[in-house]
Backbone as CSV, one residue per row, in Angstrom:
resi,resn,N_x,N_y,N_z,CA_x,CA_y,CA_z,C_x,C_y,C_z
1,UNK,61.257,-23.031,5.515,60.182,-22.120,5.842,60.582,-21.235,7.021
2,UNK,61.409,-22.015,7.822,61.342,-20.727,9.446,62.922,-20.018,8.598
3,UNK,63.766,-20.292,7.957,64.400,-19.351,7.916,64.066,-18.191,6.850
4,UNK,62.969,-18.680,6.144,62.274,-17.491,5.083,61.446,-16.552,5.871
5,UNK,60.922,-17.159,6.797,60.706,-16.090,8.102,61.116,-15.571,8.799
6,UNK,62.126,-16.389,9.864,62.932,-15.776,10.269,64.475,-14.462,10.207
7,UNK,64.358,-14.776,8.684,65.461,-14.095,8.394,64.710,-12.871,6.624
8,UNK,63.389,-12.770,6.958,62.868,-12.122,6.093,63.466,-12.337,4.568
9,UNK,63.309,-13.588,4.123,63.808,-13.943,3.254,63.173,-13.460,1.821
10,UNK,61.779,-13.412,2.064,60.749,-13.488,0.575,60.824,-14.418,-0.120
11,UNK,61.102,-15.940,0.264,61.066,-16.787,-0.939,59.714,-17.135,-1.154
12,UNK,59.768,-17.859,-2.629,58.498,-18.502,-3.340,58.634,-20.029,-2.424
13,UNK,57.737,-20.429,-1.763,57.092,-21.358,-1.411,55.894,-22.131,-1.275
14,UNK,55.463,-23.397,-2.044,54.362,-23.689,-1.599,53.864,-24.001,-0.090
15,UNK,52.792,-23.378,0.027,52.093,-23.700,1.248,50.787,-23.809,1.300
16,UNK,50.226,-24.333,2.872,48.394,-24.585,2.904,48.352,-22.752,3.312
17,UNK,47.495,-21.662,2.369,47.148,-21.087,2.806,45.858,-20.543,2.162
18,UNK,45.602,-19.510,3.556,44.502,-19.373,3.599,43.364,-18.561,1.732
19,UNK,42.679,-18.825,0.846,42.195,-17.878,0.085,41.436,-17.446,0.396
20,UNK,40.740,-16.458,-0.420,39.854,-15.318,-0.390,39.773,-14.869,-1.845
21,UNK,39.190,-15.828,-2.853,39.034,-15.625,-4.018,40.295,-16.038,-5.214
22,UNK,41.530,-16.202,-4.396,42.512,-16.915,-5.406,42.101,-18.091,-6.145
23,UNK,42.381,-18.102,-6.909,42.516,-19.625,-7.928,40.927,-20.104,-7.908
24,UNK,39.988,-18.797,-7.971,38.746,-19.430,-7.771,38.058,-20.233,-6.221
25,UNK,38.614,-19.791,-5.390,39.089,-20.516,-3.617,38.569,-19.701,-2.820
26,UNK,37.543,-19.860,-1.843,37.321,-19.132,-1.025,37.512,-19.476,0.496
27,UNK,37.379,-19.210,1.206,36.953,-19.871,2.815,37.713,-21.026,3.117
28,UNK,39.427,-21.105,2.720,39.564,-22.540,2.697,41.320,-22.273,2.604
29,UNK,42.035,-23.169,3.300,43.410,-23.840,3.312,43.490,-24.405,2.457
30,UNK,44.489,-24.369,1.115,45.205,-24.743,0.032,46.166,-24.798,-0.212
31,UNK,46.690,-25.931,-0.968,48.477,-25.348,-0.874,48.899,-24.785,-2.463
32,UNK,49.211,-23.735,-2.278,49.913,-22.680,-3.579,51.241,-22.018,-3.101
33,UNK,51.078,-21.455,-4.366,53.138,-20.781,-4.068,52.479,-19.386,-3.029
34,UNK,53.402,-18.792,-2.257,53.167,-17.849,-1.868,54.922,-17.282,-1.688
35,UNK,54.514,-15.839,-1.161,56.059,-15.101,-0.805,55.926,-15.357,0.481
36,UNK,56.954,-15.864,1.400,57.084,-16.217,2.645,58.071,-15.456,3.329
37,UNK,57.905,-14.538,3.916,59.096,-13.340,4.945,58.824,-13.650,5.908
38,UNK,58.843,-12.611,6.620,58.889,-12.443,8.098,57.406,-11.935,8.554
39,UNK,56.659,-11.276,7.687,55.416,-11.315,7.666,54.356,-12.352,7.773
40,UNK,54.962,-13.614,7.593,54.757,-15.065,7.101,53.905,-15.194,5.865
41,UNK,52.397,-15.477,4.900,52.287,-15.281,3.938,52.155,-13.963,3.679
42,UNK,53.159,-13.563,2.825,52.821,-11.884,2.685,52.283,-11.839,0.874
43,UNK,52.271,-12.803,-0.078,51.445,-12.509,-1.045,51.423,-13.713,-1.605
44,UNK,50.034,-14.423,-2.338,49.598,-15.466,-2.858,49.815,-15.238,-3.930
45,UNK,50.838,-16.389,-4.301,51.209,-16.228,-6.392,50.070,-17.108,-7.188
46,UNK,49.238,-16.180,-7.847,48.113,-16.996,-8.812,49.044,-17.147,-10.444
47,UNK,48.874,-18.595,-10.356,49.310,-18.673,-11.384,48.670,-18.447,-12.558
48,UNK,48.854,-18.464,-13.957,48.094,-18.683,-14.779,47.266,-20.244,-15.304
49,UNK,46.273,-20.631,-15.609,45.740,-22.064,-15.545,45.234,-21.934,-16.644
50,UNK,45.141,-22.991,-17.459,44.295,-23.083,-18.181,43.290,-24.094,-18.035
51,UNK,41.830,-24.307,-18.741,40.543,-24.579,-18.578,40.676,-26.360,-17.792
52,UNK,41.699,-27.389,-18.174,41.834,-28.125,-17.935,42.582,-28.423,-16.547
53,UNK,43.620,-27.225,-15.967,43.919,-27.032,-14.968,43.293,-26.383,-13.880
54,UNK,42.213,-25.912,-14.352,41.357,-25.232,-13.445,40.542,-26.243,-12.546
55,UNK,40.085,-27.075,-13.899,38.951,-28.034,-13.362,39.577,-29.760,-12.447
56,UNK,41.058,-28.881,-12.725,41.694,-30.224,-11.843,41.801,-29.547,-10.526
57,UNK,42.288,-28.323,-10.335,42.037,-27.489,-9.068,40.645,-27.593,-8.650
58,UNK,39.623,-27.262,-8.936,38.717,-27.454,-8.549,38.291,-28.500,-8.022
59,UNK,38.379,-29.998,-8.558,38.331,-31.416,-7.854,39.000,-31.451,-6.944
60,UNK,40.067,-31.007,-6.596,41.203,-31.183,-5.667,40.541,-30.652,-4.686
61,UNK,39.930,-29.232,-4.666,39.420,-28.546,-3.608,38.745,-29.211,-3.428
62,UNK,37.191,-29.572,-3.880,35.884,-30.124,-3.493,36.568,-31.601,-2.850
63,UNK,37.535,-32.259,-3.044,37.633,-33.233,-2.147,38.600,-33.251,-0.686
64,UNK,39.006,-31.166,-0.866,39.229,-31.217,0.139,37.929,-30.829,1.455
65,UNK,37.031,-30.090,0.806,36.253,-29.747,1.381,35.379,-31.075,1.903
66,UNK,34.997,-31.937,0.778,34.110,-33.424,1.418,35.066,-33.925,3.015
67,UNK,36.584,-34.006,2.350,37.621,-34.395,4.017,36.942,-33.673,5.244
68,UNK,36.958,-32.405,4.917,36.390,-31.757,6.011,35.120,-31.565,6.352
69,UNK,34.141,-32.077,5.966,33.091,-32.302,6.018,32.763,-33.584,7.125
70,UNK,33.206,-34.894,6.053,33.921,-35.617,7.042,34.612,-35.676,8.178
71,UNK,35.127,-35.089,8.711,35.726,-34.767,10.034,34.629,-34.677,10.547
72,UNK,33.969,-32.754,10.301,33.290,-32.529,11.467,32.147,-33.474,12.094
73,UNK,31.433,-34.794,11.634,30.862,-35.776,11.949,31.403,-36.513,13.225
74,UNK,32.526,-36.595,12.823,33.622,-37.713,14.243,33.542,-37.094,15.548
């Protein structure tokens, strides 16, 4: 990762980042492929999903969101 930044690389990497409507994702840290330069995420790769992969993304999120829910209590 720091030398795909550091050295403006553009590789495909998964990472936690931020969406704004990707993959159905809003308001929230996820990990997906993105292009990683020197810009650091400079574009979120949406993949294609189908109906059964969606709804596994979707569980995944909602139990990331309950985690954090959880937290803010402690």
């Amino acid at each position: 990762m720091v030398e795909a930044v550091i050295k403006d690389k553009k590789r495909v990497i998964p990472v936690a980042a931020y969406l704004n409507g990707e993959y159905g994702l809003s308001d929230m840290y996820f990990g997906v492929p993105v292009v990683l330069g020197a810009g650091g995420v400079e574009k979120i790769i949406e993949l294609p999903l189908n109906d059964d992969e969606k709804a596994l993304v979707q569980r995944s999120a909602d139990a990331v969101r309950a985690t954090l829910e959880t937290l803010k209590t402690l």
